[in-house]
C-alpha positions as CSV (number, residue, x, y, z in Angstrom):
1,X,-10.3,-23.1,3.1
2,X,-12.5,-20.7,1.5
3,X,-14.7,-22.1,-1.0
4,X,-15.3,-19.2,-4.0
5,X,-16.1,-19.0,-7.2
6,X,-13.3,-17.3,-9.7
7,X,-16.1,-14.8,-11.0
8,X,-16.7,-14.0,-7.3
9,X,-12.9,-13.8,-6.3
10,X,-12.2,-11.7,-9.4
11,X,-15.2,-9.0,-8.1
12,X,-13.7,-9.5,-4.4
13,X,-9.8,-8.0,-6.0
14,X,-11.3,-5.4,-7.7
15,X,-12.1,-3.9,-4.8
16,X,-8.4,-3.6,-3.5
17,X,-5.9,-1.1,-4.4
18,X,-2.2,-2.3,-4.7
19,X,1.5,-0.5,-4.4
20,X,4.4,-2.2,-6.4
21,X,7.7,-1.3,-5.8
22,X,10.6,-2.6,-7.7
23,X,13.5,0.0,-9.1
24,X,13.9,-2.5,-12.5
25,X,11.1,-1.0,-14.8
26,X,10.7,-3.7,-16.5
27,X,9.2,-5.4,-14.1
28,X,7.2,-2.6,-12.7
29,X,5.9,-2.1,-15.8
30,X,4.7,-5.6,-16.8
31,X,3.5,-6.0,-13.3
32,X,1.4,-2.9,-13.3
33,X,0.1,-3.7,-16.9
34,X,-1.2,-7.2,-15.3
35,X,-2.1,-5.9,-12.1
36,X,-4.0,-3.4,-13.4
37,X,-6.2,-5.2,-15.2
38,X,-7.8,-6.9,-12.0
39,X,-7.4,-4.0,-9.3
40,X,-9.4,-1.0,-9.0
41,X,-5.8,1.4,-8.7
42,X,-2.4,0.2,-9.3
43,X,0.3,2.9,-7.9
44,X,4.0,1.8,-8.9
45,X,7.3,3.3,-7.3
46,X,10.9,3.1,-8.4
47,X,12.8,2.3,-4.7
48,X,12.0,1.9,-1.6
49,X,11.7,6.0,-0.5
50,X,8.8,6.7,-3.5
51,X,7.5,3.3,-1.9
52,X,7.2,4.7,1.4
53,X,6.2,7.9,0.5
54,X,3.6,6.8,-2.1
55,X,2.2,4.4,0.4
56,X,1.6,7.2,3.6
57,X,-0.1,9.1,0.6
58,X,-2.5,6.6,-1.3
59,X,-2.7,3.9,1.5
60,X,-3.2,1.3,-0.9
61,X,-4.8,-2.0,0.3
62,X,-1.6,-4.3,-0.7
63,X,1.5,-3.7,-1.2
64,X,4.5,-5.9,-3.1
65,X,7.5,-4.9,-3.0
66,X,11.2,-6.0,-4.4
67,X,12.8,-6.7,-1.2
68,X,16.6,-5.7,-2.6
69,X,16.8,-1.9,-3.9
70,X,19.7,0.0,-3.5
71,X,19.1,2.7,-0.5
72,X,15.8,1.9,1.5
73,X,15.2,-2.1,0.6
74,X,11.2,-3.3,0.2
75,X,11.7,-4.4,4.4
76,X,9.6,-2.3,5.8
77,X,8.8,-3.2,9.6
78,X,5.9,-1.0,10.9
79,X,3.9,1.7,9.0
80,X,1.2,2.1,11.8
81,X,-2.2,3.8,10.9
82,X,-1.3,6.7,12.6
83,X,1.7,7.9,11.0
């Protein structure tokens, strides 16, 4: 297991960029307000399409995501590098 300080691990996720994706607001918005305070960029979509789309244009370094949305769901099974 890696052994790390919390100062040290709280530098390490600053470094990271995240996605959320949830189509309740509430929680996007809560979430991002947390997240945000301990990323470097926090990018938020509504559904699963903004999700996708979002992600192809900020490639964010982590992405959550509500896996039940109406339309395109959070299961995403390959985004490759390429695309």
């Amino acid at each position: 297991m890696l052994n790390i300080e919390k100062s040290q691990a709280a530098d390490m996720l600053r470094q990271f960029s995240i996605l959320f994706v949830d189509d309740d607001a509430d929680v996007r918005d809560s979430m991002a307000s947390y997240l945000g305070r301990r990323v470097s960029h926090i990018y938020t979509a509504e559904n699963g399409e903004a999700g996708l789309s979002s992600f192809m244009a900020m490639r964010p370094d982590i992405v959550i995501s509500d896996v039940r949305m109406q339309g395109m769901d959070g299961w995403i099974d390959d985004v490759s590098q390429d695309s």
